[in-house]
KOLPA-211358 format. One record per residue: residue in one letter; x, y, z of N, C-alpha, C, O in turn. Coordinates in steps of 0.001 Angstrom, whole numbers, padded with zeros to 6 digits, always signed. Layout:
{aa: A, n.xx: X, n.yy: Y, n.zz: Z, ca.xx: X, ca.yy: Y, ca.zz: Z, c.xx: X, c.yy: Y, c.zz: Z, o.xx: X, o.yy: Y, o.zz: Z}
...
// end
This chain:
{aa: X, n.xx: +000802, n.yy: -001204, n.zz: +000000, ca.xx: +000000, ca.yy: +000000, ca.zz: +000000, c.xx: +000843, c.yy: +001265, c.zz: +000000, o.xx: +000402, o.yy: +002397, o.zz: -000198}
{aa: X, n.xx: +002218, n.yy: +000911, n.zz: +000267, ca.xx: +002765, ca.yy: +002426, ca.zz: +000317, c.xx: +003551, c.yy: +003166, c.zz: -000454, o.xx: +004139, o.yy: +004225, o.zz: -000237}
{aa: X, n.xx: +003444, n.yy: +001989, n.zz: -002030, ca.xx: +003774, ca.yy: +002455, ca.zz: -003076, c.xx: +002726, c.yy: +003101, c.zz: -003711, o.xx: +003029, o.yy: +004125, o.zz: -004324}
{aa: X, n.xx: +001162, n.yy: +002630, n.zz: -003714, ca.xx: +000285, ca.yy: +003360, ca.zz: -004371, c.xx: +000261, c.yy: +004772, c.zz: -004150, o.xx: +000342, o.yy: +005360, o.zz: -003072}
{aa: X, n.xx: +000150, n.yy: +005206, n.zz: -005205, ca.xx: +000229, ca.yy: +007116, ca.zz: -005664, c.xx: -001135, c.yy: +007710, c.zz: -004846, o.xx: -002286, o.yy: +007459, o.zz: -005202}
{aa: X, n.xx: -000760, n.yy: +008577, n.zz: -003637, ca.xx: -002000, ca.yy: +008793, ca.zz: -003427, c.xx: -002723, c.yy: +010021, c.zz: -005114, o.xx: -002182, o.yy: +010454, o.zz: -006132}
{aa: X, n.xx: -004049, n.yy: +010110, n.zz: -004555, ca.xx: -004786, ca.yy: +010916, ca.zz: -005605, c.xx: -004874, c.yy: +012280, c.zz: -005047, o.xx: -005025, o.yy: +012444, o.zz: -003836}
{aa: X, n.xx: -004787, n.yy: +013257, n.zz: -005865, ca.xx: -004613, ca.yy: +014617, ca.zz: -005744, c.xx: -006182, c.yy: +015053, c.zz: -006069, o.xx: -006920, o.yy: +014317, o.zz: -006724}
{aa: X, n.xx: -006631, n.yy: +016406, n.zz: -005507, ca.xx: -007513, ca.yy: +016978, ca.zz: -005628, c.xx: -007605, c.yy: +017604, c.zz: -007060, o.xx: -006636, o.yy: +018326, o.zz: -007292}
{aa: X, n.xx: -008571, n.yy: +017516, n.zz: -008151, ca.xx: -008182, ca.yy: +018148, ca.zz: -009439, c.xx: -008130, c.yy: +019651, c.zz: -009256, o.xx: -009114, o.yy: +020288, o.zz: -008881}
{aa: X, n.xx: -006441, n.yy: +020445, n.zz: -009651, ca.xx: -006412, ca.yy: +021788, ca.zz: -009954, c.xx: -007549, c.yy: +022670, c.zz: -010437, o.xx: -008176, o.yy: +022527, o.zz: -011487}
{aa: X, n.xx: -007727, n.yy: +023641, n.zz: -009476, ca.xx: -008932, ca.yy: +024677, ca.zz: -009699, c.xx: -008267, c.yy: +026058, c.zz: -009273, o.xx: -007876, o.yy: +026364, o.zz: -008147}
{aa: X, n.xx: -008231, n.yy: +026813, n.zz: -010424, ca.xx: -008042, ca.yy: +028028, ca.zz: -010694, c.xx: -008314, c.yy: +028808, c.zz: -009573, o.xx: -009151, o.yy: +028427, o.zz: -008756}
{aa: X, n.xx: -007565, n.yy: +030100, n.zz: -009404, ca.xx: -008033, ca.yy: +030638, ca.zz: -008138, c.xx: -009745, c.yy: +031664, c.zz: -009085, o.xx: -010440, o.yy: +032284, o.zz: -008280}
{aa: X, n.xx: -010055, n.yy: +031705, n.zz: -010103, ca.xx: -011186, ca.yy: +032613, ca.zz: -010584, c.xx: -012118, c.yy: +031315, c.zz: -010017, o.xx: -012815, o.yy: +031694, o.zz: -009075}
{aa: X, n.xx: -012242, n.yy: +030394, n.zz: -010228, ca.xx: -013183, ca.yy: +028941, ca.zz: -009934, c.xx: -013073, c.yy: +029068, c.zz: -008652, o.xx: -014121, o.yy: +028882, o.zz: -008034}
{aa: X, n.xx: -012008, n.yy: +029362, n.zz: -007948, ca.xx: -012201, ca.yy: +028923, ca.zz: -006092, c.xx: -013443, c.yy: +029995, c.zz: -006055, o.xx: -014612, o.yy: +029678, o.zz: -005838}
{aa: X, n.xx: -012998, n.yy: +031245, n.zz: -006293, ca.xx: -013716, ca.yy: +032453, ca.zz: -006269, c.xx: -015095, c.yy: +032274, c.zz: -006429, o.xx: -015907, o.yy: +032495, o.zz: -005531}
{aa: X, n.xx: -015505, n.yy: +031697, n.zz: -008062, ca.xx: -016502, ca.yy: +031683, ca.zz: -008180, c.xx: -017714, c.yy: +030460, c.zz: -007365, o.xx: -018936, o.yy: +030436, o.zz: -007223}
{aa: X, n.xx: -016148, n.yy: +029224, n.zz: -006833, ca.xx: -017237, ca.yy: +028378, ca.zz: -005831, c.xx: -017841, c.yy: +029039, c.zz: -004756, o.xx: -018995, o.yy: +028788, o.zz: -004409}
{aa: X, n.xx: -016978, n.yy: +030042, n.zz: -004093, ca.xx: -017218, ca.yy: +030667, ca.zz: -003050, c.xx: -018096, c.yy: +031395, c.zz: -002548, o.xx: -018564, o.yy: +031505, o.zz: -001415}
{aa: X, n.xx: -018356, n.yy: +032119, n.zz: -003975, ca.xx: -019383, ca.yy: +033564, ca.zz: -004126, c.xx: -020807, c.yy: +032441, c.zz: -004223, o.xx: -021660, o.yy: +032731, o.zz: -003385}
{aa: X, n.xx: -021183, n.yy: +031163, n.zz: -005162, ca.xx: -022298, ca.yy: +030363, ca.zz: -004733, c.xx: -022464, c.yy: +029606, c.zz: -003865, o.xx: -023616, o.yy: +029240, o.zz: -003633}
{aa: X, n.xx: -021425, n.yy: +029131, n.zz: -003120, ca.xx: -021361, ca.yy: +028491, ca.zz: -001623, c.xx: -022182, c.yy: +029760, c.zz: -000893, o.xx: -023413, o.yy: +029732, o.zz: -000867}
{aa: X, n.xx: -021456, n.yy: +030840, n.zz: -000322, ca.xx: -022276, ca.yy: +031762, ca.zz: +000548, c.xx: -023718, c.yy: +031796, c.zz: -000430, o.xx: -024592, o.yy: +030931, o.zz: -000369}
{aa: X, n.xx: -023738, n.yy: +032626, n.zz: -001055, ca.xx: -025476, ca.yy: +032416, ca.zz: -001693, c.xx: -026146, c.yy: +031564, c.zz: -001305, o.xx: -027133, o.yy: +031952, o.zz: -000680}
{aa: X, n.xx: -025981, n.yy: +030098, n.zz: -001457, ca.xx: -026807, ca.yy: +029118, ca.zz: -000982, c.xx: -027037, c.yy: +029232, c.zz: +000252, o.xx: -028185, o.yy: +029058, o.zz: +000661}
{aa: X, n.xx: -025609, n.yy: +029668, n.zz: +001448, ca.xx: -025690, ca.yy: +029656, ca.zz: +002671, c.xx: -026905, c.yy: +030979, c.zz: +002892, o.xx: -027968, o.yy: +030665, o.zz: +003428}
{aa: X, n.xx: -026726, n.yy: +032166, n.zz: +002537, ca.xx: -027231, ca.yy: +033242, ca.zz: +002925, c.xx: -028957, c.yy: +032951, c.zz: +002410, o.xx: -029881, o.yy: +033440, o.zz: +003060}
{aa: X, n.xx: -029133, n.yy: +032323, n.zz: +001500, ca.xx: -030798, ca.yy: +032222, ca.zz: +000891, c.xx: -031325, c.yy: +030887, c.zz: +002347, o.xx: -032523, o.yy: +030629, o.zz: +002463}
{aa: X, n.xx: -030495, n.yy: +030337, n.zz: +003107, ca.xx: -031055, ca.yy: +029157, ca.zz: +003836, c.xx: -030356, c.yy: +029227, c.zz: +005536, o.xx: -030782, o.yy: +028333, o.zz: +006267}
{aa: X, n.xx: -029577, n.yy: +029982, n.zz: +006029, ca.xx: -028985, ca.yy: +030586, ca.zz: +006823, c.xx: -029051, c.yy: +031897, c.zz: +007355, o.xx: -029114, o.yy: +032880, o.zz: +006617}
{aa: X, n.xx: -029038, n.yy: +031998, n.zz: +009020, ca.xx: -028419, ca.yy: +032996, ca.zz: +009384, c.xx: -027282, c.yy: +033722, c.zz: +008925, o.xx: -026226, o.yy: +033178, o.zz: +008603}
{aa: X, n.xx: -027490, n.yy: +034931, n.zz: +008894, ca.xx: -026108, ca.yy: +035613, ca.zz: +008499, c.xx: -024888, c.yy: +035144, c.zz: +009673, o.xx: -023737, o.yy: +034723, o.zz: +009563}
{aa: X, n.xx: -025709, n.yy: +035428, n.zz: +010734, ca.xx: -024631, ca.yy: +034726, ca.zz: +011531, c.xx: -023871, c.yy: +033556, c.zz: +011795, o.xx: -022807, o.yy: +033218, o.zz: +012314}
{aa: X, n.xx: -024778, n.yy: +033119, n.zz: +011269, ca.xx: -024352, ca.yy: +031220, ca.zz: +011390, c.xx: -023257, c.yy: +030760, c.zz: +010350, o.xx: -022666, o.yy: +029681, o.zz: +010385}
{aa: X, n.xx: -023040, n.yy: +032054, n.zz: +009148, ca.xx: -022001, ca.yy: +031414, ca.zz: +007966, c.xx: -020668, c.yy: +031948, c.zz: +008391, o.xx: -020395, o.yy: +033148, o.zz: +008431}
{aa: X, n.xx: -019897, n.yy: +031013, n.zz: +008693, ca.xx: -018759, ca.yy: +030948, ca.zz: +008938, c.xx: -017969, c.yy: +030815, c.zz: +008052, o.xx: -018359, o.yy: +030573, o.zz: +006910}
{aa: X, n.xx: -016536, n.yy: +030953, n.zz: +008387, ca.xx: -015611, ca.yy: +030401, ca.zz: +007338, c.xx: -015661, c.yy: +028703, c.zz: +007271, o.xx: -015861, o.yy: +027955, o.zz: +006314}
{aa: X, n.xx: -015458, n.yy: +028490, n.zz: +008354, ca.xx: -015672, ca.yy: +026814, ca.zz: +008116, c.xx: -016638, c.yy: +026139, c.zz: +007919, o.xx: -016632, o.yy: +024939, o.zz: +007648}
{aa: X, n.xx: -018040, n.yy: +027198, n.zz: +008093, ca.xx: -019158, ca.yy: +026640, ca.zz: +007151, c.xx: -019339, c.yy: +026353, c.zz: +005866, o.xx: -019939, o.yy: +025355, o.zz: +005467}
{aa: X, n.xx: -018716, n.yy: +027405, n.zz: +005001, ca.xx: -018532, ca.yy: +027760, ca.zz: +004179, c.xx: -017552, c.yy: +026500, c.zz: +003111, o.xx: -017946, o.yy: +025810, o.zz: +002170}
{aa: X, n.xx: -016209, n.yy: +026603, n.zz: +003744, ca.xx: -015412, ca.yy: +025831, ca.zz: +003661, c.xx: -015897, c.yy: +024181, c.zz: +003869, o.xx: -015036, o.yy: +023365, o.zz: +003541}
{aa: X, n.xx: -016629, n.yy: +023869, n.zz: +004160, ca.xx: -016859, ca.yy: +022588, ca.zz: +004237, c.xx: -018038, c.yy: +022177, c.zz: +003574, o.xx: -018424, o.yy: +021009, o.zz: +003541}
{aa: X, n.xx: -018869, n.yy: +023567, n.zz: +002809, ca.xx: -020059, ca.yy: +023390, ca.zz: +001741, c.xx: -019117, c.yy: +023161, c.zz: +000230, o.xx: -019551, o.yy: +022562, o.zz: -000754}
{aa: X, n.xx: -017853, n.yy: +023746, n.zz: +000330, ca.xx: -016923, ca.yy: +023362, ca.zz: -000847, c.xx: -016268, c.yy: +022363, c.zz: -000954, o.xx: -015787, o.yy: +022020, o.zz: -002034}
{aa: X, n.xx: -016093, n.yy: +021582, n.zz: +000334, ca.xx: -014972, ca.yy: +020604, ca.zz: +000276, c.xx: -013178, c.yy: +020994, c.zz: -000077, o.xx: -012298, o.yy: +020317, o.zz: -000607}
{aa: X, n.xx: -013181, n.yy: +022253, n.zz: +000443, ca.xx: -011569, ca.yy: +023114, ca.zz: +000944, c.xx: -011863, c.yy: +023641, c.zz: +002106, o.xx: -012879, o.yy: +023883, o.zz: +002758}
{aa: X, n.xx: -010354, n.yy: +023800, n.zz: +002244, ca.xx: -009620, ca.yy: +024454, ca.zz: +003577, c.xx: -010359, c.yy: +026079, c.zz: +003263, o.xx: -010462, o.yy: +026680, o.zz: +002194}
{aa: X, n.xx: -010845, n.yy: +026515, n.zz: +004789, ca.xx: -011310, ca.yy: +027466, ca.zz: +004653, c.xx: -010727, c.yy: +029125, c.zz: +004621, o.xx: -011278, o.yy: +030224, o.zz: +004691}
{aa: X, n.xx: -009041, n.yy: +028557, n.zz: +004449, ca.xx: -008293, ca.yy: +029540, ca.zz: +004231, c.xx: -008560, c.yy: +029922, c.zz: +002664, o.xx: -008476, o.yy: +031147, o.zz: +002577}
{aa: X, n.xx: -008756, n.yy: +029528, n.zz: +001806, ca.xx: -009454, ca.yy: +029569, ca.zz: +000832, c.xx: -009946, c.yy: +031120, c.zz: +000657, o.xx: -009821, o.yy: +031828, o.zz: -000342}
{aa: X, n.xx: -010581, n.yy: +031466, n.zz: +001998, ca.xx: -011352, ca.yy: +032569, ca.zz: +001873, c.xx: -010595, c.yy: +033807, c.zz: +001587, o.xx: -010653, o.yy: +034732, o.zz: +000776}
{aa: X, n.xx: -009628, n.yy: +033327, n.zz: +002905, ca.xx: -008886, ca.yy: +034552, ca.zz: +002603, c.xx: -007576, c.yy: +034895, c.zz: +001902, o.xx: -006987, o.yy: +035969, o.zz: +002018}
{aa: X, n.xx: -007108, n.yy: +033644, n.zz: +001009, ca.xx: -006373, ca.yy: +034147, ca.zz: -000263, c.xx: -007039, c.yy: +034463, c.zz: -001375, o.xx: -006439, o.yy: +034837, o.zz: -002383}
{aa: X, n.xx: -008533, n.yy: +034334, n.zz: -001312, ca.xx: -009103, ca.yy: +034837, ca.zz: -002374, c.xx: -009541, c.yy: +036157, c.zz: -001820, o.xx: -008800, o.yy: +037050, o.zz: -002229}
{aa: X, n.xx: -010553, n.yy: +036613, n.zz: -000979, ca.xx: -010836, ca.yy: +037776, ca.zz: -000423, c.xx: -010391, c.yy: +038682, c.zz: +000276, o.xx: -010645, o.yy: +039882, o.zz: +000168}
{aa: X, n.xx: -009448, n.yy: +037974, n.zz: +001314, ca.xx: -008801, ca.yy: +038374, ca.zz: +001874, c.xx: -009312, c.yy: +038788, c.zz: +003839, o.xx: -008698, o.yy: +039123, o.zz: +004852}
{aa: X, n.xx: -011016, n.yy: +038446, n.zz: +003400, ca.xx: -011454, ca.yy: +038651, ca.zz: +004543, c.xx: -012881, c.yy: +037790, c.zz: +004561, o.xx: -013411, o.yy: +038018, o.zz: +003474}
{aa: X, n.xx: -013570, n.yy: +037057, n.zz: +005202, ca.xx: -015217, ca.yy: +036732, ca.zz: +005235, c.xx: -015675, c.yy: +038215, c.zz: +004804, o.xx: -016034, o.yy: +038064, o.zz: +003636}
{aa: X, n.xx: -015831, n.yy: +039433, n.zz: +005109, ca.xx: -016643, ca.yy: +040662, ca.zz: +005127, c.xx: -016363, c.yy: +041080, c.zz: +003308, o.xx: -017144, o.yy: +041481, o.zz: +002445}
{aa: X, n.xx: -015494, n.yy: +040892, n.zz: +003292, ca.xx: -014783, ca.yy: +040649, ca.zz: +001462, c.xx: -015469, c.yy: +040022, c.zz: +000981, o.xx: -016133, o.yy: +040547, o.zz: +000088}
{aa: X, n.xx: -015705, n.yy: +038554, n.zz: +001289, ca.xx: -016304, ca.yy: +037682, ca.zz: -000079, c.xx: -017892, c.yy: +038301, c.zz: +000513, o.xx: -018726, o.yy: +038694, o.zz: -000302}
{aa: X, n.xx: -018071, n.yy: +038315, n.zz: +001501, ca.xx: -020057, ca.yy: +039033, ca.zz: +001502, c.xx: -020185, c.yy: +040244, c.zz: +000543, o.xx: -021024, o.yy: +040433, o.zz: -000337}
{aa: X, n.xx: -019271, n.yy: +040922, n.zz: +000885, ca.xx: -019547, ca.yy: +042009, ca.zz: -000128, c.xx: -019729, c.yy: +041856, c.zz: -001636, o.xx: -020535, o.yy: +042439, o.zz: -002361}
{aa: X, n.xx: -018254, n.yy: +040405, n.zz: -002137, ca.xx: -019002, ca.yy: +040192, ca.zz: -003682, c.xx: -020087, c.yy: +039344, c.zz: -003322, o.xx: -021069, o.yy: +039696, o.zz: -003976}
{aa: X, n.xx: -020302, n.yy: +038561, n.zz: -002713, ca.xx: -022075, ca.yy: +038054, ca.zz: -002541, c.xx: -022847, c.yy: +038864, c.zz: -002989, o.xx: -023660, o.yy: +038676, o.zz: -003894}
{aa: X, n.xx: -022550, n.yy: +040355, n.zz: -002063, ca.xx: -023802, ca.yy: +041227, ca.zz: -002326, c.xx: -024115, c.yy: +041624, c.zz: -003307, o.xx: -025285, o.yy: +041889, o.zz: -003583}
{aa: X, n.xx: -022984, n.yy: +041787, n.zz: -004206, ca.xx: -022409, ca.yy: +042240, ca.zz: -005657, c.xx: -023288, c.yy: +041541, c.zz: -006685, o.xx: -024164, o.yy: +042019, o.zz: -007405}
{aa: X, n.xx: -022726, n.yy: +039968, n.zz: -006549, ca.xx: -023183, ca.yy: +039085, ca.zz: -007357, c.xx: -024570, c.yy: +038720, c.zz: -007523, o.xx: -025074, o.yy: +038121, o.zz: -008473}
{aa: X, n.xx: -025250, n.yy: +039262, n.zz: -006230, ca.xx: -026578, ca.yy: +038986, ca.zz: -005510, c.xx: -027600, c.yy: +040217, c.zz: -006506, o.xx: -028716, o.yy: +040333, o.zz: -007011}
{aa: X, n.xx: -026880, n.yy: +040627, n.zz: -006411, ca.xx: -027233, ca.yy: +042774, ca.zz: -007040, c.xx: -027643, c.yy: +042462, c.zz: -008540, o.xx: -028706, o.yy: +042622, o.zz: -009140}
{aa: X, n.xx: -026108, n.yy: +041835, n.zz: -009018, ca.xx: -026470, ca.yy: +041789, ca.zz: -010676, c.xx: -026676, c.yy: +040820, c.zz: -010974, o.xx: -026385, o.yy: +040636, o.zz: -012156}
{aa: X, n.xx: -027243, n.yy: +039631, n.zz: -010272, ca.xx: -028159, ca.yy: +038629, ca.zz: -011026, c.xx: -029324, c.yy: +038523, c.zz: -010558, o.xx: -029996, o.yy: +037608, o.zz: -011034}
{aa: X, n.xx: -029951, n.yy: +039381, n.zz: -009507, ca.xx: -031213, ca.yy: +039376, ca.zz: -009108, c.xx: -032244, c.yy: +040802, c.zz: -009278, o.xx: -033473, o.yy: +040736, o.zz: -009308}
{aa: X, n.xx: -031702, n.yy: +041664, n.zz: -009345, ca.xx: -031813, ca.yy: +042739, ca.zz: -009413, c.xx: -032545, c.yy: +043615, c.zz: -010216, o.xx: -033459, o.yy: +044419, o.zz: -010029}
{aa: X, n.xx: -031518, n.yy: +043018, n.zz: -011679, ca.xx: -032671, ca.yy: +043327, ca.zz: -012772, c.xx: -033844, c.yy: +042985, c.zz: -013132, o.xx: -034582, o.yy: +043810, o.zz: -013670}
{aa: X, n.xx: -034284, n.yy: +041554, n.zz: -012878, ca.xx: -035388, ca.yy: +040792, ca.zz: -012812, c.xx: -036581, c.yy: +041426, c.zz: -012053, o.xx: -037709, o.yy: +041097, o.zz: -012422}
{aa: X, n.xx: -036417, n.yy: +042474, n.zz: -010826, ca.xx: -037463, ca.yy: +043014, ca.zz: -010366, c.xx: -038158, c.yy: +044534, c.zz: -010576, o.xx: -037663, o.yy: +045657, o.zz: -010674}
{aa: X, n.xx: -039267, n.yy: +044133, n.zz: -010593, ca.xx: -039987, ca.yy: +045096, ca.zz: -010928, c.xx: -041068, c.yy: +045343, c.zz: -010101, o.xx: -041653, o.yy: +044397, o.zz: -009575}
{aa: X, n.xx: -041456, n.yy: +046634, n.zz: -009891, ca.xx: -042747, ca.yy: +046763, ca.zz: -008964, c.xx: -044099, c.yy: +046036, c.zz: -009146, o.xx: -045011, o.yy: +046114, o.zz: -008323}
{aa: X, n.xx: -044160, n.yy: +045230, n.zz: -010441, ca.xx: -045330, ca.yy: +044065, ca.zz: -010583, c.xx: -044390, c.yy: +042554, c.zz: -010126, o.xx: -044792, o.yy: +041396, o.zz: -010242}
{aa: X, n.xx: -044007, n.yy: +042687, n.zz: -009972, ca.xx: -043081, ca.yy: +041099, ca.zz: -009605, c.xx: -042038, c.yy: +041051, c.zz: -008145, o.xx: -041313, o.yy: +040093, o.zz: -007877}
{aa: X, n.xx: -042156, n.yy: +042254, n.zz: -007339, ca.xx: -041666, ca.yy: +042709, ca.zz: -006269, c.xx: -041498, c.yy: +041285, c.zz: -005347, o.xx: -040542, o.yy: +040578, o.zz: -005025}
{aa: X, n.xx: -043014, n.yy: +041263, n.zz: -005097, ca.xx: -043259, ca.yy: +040571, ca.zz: -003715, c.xx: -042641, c.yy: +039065, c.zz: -004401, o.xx: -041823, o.yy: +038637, o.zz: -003587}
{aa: X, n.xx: -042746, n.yy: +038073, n.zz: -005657, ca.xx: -042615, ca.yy: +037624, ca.zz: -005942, c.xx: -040947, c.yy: +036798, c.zz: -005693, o.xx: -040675, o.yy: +035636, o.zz: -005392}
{aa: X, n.xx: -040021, n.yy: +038064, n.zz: -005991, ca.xx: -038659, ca.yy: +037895, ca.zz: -005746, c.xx: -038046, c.yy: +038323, c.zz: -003937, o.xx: -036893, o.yy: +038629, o.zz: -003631}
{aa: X, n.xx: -039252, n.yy: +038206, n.zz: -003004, ca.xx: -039023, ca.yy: +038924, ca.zz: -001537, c.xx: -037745, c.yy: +037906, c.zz: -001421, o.xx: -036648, o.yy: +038450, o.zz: -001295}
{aa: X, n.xx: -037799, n.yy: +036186, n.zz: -001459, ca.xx: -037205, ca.yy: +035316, ca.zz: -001257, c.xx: -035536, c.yy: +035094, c.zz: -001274, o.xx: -034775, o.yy: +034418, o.zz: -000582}
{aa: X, n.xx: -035343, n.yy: +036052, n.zz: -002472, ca.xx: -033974, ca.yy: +036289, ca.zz: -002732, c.xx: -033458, c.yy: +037754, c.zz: -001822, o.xx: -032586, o.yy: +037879, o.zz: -000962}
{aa: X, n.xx: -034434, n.yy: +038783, n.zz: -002447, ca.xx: -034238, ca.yy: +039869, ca.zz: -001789, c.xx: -033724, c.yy: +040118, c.zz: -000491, o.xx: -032621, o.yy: +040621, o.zz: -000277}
{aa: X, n.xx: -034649, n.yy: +039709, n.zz: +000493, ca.xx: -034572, ca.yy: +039833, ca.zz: +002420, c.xx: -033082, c.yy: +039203, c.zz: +002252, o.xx: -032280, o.yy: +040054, o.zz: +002634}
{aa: X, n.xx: -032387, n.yy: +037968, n.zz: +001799, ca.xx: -031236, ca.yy: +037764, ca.zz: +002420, c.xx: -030344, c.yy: +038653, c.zz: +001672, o.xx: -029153, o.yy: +038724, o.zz: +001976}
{aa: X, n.xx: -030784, n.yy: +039252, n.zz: +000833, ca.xx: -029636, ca.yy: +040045, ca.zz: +000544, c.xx: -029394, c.yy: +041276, c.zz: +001168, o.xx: -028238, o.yy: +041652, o.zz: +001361}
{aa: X, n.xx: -030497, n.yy: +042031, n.zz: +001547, ca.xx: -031079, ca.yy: +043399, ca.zz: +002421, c.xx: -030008, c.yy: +042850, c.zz: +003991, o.xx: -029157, o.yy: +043621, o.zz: +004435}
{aa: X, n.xx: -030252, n.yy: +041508, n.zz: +004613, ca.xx: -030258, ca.yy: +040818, ca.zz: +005905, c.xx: -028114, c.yy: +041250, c.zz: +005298, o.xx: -027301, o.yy: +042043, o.zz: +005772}
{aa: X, n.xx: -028043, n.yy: +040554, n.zz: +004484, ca.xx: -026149, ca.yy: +040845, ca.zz: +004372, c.xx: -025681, c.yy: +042259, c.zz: +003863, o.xx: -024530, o.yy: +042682, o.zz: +003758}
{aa: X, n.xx: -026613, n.yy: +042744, n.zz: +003639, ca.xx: -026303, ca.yy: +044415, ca.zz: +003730, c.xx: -026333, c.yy: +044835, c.zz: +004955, o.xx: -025289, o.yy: +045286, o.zz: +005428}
{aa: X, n.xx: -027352, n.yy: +044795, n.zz: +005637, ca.xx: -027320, ca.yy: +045037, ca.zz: +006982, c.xx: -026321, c.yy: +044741, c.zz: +008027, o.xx: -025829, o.yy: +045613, o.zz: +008744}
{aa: X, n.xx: -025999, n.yy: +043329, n.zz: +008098, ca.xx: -025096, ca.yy: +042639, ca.zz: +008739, c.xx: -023694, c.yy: +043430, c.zz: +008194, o.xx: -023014, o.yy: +043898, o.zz: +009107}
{aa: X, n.xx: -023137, n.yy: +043651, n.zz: +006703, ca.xx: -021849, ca.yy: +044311, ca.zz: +006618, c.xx: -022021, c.yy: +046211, c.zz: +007057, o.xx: -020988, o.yy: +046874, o.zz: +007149}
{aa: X, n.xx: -023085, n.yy: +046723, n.zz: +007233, ca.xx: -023197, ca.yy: +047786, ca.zz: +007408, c.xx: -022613, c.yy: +048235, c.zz: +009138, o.xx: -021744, o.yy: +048986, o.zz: +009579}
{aa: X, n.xx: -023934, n.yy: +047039, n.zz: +009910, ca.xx: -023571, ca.yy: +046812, ca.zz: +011182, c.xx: -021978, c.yy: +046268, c.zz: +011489, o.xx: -021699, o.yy: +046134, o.zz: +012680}
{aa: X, n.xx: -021160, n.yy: +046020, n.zz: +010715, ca.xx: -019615, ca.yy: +045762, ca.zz: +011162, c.xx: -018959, c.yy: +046881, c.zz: +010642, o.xx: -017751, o.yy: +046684, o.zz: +010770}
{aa: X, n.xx: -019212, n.yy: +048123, n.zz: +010039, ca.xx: -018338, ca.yy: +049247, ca.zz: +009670, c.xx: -018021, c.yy: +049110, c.zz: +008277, o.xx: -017286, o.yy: +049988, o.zz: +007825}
{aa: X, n.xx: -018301, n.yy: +048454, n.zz: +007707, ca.xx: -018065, ca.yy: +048202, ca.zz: +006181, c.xx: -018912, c.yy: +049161, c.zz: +005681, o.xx: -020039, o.yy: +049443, o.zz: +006089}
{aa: X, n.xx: -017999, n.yy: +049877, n.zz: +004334, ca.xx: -018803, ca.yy: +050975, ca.zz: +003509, c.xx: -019363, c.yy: +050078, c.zz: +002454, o.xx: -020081, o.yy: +050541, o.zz: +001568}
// end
């Protein structure tokens, strides 16, 4: 057994870590407390080390912010004052992680 090659994780770009990251939180934030998403929550909805976060962001309050970003321009346009209440579902957690980065001093 201790000649067999162990198996390596397949190489993923740091734009792919990024982009796992930014839909890891999403999922977390549409089904989660803001409070409850951790780095190692997070990190273990990807299957990586949750340092992850912060060679890509550099901070948890970092990658929320592109959450919010990403949250902005793919949900955003879709609403309209006839289809408002319709999209509340996405909306509130995104309002809830505005709030939450506002309440930590983040511009």
């Amino acid at each position: 057994m201790a000649d067999t090659p162990r198996k390596r994780a397949p190489r993923v770009s740091a734009e792919q870590v990024s982009d796992l990251l930014i839909e890891a939180v999403i999922d977390l934030v549409l089904t989660t407390p803001i409070e409850d998403i951790t780095t190692r929550s997070i990190g273990e909805k990807i299957l990586m080390d949750p340092q992850v976060i912060f060679r890509n962001f550099g901070s948890l309050n970092n990658l929320f912010i592109a959450v919010s970003k990403e949250m902005g321009a793919r949900f955003s346009p879709a609403v309209t004052p006839e289809n408002f209440i319709e999209h509340l579902p996405v909306l509130i957690p995104r309002f809830k992680l505005l709030t939450y980065l506002l309440g930590n001093g983040v511009p």
